[in-house]
LOZA-454833 format. One record per residue (C-alpha): residue number from 1; residue in one letter; x, y, z. Coordinates in steps of 0.05 Angstrom, whole numbers. Layout:
R   seq   type        x        y        z
R   NUM      A        X        Y        Z
...
//
This chain:
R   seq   type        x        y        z
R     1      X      606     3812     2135
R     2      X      541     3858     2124
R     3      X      489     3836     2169
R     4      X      432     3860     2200
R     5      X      404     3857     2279
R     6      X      343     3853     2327
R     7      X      342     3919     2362
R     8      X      300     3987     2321
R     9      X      349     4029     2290
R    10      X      350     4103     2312
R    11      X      310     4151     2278
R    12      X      319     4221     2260
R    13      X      267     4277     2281
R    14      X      245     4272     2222
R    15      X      227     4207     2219
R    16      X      280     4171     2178
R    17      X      322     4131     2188
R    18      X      387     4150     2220
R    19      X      455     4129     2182
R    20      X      494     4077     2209
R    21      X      567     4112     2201
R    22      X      640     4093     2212
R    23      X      708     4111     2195
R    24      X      745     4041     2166
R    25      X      814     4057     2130
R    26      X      855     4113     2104
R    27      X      902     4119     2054
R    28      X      967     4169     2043
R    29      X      977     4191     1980
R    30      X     1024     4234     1945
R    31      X     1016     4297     1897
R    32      X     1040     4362     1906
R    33      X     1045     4350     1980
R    34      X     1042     4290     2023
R    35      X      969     4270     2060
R    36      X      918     4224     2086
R    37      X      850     4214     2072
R    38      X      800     4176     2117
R    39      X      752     4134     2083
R    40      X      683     4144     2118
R    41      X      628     4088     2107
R    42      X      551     4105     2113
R    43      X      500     4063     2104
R    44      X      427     4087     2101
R    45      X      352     4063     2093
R    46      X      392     4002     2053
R    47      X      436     4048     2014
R    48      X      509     4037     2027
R    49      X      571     4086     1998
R    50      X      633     4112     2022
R    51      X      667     4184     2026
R    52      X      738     4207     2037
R    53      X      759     4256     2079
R    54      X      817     4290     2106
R    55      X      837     4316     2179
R    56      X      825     4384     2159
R    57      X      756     4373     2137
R    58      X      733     4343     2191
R    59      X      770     4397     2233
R    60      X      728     4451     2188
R    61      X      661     4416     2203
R    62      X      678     4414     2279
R    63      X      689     4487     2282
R    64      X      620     4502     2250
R    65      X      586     4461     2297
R    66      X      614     4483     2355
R    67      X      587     4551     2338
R    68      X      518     4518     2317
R    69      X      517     4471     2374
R    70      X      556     4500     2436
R    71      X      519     4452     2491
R    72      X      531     4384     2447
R    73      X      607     4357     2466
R    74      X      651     4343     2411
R    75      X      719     4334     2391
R    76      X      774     4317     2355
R    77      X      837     4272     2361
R    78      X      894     4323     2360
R    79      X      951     4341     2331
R    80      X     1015     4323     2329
R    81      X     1065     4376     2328
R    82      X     1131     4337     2330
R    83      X     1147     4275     2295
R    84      X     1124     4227     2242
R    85      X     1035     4252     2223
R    86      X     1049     4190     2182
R    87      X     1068     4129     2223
R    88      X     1017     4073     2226
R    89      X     1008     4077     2304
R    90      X      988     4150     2298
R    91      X      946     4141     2235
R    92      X      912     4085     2272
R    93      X      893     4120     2336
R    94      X      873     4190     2294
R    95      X      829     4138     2252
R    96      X      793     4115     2309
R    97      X      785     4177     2341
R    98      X      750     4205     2280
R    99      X      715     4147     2277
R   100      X      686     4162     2344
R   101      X      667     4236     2321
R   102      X      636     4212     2258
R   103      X      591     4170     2308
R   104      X      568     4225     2359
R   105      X      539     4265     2292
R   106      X      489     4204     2280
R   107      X      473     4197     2345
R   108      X      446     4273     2358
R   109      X      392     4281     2311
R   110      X      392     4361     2316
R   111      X      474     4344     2284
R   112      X      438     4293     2229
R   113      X      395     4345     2212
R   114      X      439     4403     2194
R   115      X      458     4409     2122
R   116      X      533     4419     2141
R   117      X      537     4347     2167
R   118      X      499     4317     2113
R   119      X      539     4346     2064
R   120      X      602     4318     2099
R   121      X      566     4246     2096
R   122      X      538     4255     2022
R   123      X      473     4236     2052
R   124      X      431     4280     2006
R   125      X      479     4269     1943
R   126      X      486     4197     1950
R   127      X      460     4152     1894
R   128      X      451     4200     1845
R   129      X      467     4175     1773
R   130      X      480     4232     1722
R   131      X      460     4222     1651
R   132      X      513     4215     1581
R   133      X      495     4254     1531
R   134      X      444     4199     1508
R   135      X      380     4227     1555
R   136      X      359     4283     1607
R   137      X      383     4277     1688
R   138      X      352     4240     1726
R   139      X      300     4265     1786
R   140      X      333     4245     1857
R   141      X      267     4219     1880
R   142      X      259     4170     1827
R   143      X      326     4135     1836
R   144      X      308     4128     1901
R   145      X      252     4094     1885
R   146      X      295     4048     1838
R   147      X      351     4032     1881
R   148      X      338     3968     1908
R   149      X      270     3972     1892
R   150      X      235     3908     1863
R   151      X      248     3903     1790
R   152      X      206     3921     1732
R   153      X      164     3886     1671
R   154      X      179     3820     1650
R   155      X      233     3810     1714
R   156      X      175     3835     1762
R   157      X      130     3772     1731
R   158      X      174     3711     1734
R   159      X      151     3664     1791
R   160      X      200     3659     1854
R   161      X      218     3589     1859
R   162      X      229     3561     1919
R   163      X      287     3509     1938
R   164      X      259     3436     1949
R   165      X      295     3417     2012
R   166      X      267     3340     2015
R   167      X      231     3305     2059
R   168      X      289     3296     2112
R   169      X      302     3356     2133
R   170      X      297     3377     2222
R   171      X      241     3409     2252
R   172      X      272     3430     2316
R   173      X      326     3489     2302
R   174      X      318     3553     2354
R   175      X      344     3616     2378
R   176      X      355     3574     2448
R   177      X      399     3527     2407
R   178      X      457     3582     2406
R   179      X      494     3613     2458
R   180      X      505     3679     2427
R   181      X      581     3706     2448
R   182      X      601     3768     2405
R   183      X      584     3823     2355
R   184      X      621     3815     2299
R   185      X      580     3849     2242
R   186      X      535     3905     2244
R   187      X      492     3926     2170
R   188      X      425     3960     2145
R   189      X      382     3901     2183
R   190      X      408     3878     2245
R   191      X      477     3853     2260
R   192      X      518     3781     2253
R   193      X      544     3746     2318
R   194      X      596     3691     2334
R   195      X      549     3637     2363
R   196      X      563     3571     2399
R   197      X      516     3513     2388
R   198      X      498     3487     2458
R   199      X      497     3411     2443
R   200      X      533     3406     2381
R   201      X      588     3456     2408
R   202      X      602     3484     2337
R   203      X      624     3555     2325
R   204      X      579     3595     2280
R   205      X      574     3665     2243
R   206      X      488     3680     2255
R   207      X      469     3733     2221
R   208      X      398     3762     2259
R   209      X      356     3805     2205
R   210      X      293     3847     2236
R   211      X      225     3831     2192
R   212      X      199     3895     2213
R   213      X      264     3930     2177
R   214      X      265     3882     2122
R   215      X      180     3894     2101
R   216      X      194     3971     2122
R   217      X      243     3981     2063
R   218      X      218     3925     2011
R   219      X      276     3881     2016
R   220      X      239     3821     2029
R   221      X      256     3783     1957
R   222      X      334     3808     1968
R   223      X      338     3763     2034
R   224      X      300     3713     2001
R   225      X      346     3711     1947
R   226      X      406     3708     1990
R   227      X      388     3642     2024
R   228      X      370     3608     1963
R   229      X      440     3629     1930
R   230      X      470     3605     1997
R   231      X      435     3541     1998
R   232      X      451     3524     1917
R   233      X      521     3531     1929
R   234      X      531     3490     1994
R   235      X      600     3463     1979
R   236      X      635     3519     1940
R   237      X      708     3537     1961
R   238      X      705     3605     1963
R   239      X      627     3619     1990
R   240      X      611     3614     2055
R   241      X      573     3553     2079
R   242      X      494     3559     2099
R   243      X      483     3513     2162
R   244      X      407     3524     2182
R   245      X      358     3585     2161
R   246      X      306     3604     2213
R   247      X      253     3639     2235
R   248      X      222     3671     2305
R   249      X      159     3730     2295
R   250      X      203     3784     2294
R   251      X      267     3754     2265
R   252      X      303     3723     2212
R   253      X      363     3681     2233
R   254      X      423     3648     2181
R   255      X      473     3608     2208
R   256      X      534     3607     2170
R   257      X      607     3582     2169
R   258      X      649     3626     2218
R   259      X      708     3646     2179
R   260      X      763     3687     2211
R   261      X      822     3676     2187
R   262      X      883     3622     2185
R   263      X      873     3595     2114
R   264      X      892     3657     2068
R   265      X      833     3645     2013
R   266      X      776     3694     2009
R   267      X      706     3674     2019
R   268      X      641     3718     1999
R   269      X      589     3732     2054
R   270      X      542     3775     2028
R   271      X      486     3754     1974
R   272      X      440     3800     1985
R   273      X      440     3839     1919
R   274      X      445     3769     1878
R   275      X      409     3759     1816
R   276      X      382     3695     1809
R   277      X      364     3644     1752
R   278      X      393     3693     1688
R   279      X      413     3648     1630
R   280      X      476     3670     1583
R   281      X      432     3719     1547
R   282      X      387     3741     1596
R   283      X      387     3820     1623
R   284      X      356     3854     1685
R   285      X      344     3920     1699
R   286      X      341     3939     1774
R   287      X      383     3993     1796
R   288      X      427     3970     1858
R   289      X      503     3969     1880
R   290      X      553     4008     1912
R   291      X      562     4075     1874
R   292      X      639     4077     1860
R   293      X      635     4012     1820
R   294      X      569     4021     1783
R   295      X      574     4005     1708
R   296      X      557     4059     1656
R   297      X      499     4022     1632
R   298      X      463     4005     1706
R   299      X      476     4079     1715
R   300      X      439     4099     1643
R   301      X      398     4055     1673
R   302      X      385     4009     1607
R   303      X      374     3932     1611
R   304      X      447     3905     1631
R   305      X      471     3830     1631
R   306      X      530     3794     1662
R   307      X      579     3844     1635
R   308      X      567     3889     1696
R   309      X      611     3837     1741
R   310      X      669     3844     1707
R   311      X      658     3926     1709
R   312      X      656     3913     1775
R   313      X      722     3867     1778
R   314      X      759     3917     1736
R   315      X      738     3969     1793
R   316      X      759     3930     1847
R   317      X      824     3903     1814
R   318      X      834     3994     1802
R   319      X      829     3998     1866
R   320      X      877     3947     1897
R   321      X      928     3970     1845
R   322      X      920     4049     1852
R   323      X      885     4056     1930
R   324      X      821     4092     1898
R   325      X      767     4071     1855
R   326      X      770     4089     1783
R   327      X      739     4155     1765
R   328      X      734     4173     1843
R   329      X      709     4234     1859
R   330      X      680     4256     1939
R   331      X      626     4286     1899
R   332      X      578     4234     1876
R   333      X      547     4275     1815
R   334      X      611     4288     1794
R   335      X      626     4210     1799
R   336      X      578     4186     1760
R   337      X      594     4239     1697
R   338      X      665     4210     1703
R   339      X      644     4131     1699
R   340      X      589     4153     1644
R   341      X      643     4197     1607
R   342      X      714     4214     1624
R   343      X      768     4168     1591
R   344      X      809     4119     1629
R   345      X      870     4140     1650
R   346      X      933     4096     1681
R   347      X      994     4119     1703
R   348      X     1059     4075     1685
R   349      X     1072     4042     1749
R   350      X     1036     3976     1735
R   351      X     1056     3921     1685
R   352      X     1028     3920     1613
R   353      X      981     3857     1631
R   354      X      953     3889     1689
R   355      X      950     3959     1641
R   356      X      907     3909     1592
R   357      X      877     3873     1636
R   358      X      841     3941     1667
R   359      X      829     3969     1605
R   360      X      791     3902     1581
R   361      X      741     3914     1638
R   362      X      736     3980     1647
R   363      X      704     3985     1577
R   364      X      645     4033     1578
R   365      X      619     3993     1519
R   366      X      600     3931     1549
R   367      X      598     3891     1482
R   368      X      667     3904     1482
R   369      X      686     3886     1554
R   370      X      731     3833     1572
R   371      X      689     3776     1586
R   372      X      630     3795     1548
R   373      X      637     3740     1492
R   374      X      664     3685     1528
R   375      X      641     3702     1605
R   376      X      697     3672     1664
R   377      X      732     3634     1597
R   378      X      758     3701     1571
R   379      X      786     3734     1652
R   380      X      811     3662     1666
R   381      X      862     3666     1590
R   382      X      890     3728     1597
R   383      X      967     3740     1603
R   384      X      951     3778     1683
R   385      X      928     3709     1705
R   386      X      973     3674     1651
R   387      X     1007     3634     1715
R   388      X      950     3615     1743
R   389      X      935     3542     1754
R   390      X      862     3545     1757
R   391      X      847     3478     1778
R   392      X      885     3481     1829
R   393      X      866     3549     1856
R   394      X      807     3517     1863
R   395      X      833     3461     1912
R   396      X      860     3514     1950
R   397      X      937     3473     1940
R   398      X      975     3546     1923
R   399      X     1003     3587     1983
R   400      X      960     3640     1988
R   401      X     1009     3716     1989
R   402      X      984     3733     2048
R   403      X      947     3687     2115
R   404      X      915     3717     2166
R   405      X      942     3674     2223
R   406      X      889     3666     2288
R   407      X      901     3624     2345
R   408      X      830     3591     2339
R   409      X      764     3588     2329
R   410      X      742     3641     2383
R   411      X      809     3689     2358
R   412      X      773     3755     2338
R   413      X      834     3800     2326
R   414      X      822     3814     2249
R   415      X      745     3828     2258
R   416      X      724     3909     2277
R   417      X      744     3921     2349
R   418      X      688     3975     2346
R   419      X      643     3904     2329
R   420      X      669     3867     2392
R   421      X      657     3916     2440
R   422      X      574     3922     2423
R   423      X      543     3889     2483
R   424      X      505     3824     2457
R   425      X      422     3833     2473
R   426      X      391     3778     2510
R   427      X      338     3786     2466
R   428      X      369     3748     2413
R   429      X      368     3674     2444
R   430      X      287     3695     2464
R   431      X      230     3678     2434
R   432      X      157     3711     2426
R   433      X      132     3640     2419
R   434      X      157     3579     2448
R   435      X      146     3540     2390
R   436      X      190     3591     2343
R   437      X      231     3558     2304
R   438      X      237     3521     2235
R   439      X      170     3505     2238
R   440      X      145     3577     2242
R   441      X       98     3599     2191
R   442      X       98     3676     2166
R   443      X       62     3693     2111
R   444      X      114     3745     2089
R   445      X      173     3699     2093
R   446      X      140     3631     2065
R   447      X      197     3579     2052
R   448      X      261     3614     2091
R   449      X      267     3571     2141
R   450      X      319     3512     2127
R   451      X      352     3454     2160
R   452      X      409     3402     2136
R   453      X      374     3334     2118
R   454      X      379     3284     2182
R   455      X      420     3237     2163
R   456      X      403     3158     2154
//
């Protein structure tokens, strides 16, 4: 889950932000020659992308920075001379041992700084977009600007409407409430914990997001979005559940549905990019998303409509089936000219649906992408999903391929060890007022707080 947390992020000399990095899965793959690349996650001043890398390049930017850096300890997991580089257990352990080198460069600034390491990260290539042949390249400072900036003309004007909650709903919801136990989600903001309610004696995902972050990087109407898409879609199967929104000065609290594990179905966490309120026709124009699965037109950076989800699901979909994004490259620039230009090309090891069903949404022409007459109707009728009994997907009645089992609620062995062992900060149950809570007013963040209805 992407979250956010209460304590300042570190900053660079420079000023900005530091990158929150970490090293989250690999991948062997086979060409001329047998290898694994690490897949390295960075996520910066609300940007978030993803590089691969292999051993060797890591090993190439430790040896330049031992000769730039002699005084700053670093290392590498080693070697293995004898025996199988490619077993899980030693893939594992070399994963997490990069993982903890990829966090000692973000945590020296002087390493942040030097172009060597940025370069590894993408930090200075990241986001982008390159133009088609229709229009000129784009400056990198006004991207920037656009990415996840608040959107344009006749989007910027439409009134943000508020949910009406009733007249029922409690007053009395506070950080105190909660006995906070574990880390279990880190993001841009703040982080997400697994929280006991101390009278109720529920188990909860709270997700703590820092105003101060938040207002700094002009994400307020994001967060705002998120709870009202959380709070329209209470009861939905697959979306996870919105218990109480809060507020204390200096924080933003959201206290969802703990999922982890045991049932096998997949539930979305994350809203915080949602576009609300667009009708069948309606399009939007802001420039957001996670790089690999941007759609040619977001990245020409035209007016785009719902078409760009099933870009998206085609890109996801690529990736389960082949272990990389479609048109992957590590270099970002090059990336983008790939998405915006380079055919699509499969190779022969999947069935024909799944060849069509890829080639439907991977259409750089969205009016003649898969789901661009008839929406879900068109995904939900073709031969991939042909034995599909919707209706009772839905129910959640078909074994699911694969279950997560846990032992319980508190069983945290499929979230992030590297999560778990954050220490919790007492800060988090504390208040600057003693009367923070739902009732809270901020000016900034008018109409977050929320509470179920008490009941009759």
């Amino acid at each position: 889950m992407n979250s956010s947390g209460n304590e300042p992020v570190p900053e660079t000399e420079a000023g900005a932000t530091s990158p929150t990095v970490s090293v989250t899965n690999s991948e062997t793959i086979e060409k001329n020659k047998k290898f694994t690349v690490y897949k390295v996650v960075v996520e910066a001043a609300g940007h978030k992308w993803f590089v691969f890398r292999r051993y060797n390049e890591f090993s190439k930017l430790l040896d330049i920075l031992k000769r730039q850096y002699p005084n700053i300890p670093l290392k590498l997991p080693g070697k293995k001379l004898f025996g199988n580089n490619f077993s899980s257990d030693f893939i594992k352990n070399r994963r997490q041992g990069l993982n903890e080198f990829v966090q000692k460069l973000v945590s020296e600034p002087c390493l942040l700084q030097s172009a060597e390491v940025r370069e590894f990260l993408n930090v200075d290539k990241n986001l982008v977009p390159l133009s088609s042949d229709e229009g000129p390249l784009e400056k990198v400072q006004d991207l920037a600007e656009a990415l996840y900036s608040e959107e344009k003309g006749s989007d910027a004007d439409k009134e943000e409407k508020p949910v009406d909650l009733g007249p029922k709903e409690k007053k009395n919801v506070k950080p105190s409430d909660f006995e906070f136990l574990k880390v279990i989600g880190k993001g841009s903001f703040g982080r997400v914990l697994l929280a006991k309610h101390k009278t109720e004696g529920n188990v909860y995902a709270v997700k703590v997001l820092q105003k101060k972050m938040i207002l700094k990087r002009n994400e307020k109407n994001h967060v705002m979005s998120e709870r009202n898409v959380l709070l329209k879609n209470l009861h939905h199967p697959f979306l996870v559940g919105l218990h109480y929104a809060f507020q204390t000065p200096d924080k933003l609290y959201f206290v969802l549905d703990y999922v982890n594990g045991g049932e096998g179905h997949v539930v979305l966490t994350d809203f915080g990019l949602s576009k609300e309120g667009l009708a069948e026709k309606d399009t939007t124009t802001t420039f957001c998303g996670t790089p690999e699965y941007l759609a040619p037109e977001v990245l020409r950076k035209q007016a785009y409509d719902k078409a760009v989800d099933w870009w998206c699901l085609g890109a996801v979909l690529y990736e389960m089936l082949y272990g990389l994004p479609p048109f992957y490259s590590k270099d970002t620039l090059e990336m983008y000219q790939n998405i915006l230009n380079k055919p699509l090309r499969l190779r022969t090891n999947i069935s024909i649906p799944a060849r069509n069903l890829l080639e439907g949404l991977l259409q750089k022409d969205k009016s003649k992408r898969l789901g661009a007459a008839n929406d879900v109707e068109d995904i939900k009728k073709h031969d991939f999903f042909k034995a599909i009994n919707w209706a009772d997907l839905e129910a959640k009645v078909i074994p699911p391929p694969y279950n997560p089992n846990v032992r319980g609620q508190m069983d945290l062995k499929n979230i992030d060890p590297e999560f778990i062992r954050e220490p919790v900060p007492a800060s988090l149950s504390r208040s600057q007022s003693l009367s923070a809570s739902v009732q809270d007013a901020d000016v900034s963040f008018v109409g977050f707080s929320y509470a179920p209805p008490t009941e009759l």
